[in-house]
N, C-alpha and C positions, 0 to 999 in steps of 0.2 A: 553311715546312718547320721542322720541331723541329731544334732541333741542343744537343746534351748541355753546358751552360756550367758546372756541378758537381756536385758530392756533397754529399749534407749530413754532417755530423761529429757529435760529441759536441755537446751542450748546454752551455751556457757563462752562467753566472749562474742566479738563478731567475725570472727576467722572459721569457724564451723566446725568445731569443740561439741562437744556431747556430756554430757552424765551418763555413766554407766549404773543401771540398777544390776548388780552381778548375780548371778543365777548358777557360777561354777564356782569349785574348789582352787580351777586352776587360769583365775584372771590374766596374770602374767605372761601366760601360756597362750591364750585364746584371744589375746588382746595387744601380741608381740607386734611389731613392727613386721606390715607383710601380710598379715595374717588375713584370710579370706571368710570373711560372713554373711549368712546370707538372714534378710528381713523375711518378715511372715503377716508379709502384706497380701492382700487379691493377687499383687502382680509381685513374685519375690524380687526383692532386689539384692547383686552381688555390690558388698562391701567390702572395700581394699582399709586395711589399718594404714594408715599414713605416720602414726604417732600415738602412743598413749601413756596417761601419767596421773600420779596420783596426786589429790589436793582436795587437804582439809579432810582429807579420811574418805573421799569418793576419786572414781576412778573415771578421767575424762579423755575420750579417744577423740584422735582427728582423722577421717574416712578420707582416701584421696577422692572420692566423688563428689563432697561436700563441701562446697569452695567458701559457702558462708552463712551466716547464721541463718538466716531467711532457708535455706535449703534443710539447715539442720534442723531447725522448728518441725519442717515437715516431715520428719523422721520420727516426731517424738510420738512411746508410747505404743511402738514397734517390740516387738520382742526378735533376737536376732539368733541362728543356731548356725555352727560351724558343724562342719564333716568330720565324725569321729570314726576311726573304721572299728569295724566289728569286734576286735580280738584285741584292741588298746585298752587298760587297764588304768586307774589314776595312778598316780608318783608313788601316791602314800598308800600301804596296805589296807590302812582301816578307813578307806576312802571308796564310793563306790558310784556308777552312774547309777542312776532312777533304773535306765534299759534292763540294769543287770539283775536288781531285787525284783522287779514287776514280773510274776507268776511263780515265782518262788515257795514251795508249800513252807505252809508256820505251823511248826511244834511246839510242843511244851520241852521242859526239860525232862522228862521222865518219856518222851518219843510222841505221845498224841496228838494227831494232825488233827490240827482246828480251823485250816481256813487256808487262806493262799493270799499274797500281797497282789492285790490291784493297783495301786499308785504311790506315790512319794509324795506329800503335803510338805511342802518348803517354806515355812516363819519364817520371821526374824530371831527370835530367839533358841527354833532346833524345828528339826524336821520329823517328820508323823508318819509312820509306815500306815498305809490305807489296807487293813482286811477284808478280807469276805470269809468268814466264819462259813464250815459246813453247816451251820444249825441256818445259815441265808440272811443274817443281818452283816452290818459293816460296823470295824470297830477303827480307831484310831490309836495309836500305840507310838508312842514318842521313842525315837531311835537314837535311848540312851543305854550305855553298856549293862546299868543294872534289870533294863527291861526288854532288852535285843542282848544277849549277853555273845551269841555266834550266831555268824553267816557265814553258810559252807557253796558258794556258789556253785563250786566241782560236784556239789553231791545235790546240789539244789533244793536245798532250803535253809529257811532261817528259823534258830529257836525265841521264843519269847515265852518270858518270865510268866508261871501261871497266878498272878496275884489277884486276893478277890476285889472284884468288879475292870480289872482292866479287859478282859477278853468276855466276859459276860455280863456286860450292867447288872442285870438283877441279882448277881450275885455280890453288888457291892456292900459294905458293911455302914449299915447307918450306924451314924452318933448321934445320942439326942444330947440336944442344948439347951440351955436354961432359956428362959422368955427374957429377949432385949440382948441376948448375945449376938 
């Protein structure tokens, strides 16, 4: 199965260097020396890693198809997915592909199924399990331990925390504030 590991970025030197926008856990991994990717162009294209390295806190690959910057410009803004097979797992236990949570029923903690995971919203600063509530709206639920507290993939589902208004907006708690707060 494809699974999306980055973006390509601006060109970086005139040797055909890239920026990597990363999109995986396991960069190092997906971006080793060798490693085969393919773009999610009209037309895909295979990508051989030639090199990649980190600098300044971004991670920059050299494709051997990419002889120079002029090539690698035309790259940019690409997103790239490598061949995960089906039954591969990340390194870390509490690490998971999008593949594997996407249809997953969501409980509460007391067992009531509310909904079922449609997608992974990926920030910068943490990732959003996407709902589809039995009641037929979509909620967004940030996939932090106090509010995804277990994911039982073997049993297929994940529980989330019933707090008011994250699983029912209307059920959130206003607070009234002074005028000019």
């Amino acid at each position: 199965m494809l699974v999306t590991v980055g973006r390509i970025g601006r060109a970086h030197g005139i040797k055909g260097e890239v920026g990597i926008d990363v999109r995986t856990d396991e960069p190092d991994r997906r971006f080793a020396d060798g490693a085969v990717v393919v773009t999610d162009a009209k037309v895909p294209r295979r990508l051989t890693v030639a090199s990649s390295r980190w600098h300044s806190g971004r991670l920059l690959v050299k494709f051997a198809e990419v002889p120079d910057r002029t090539a690698a410009e035309q790259l940019r803004n690409l997103f790239v997915q490598c061949d995960v097979p089906d039954d591969e797992r990340p390194e870390d236990p509490d690490e998971y592909y999008d593949r594997d949570l996407i249809g997953l029923a969501v409980r509460t903690a007391d067992g009531a199924d509310v909904g079922e995971v449609t997608d992974v919203v990926h920030l910068p600063a943490q990732d959003l399990l996407e709902i589809r509530r039995t009641a037929g709206n979509t909620v967004l639920v940030p996939m932090v331990e106090e509010l995804v507290p277990e994911i039982e993939l073997d049993k297929g589902y994940v529980v989330v925390a019933d707090r008011p208004g994250l699983l029912d907006p209307d059920g959130a708690e206003v607070v009234e504030t002074e005028p000019g707060d």
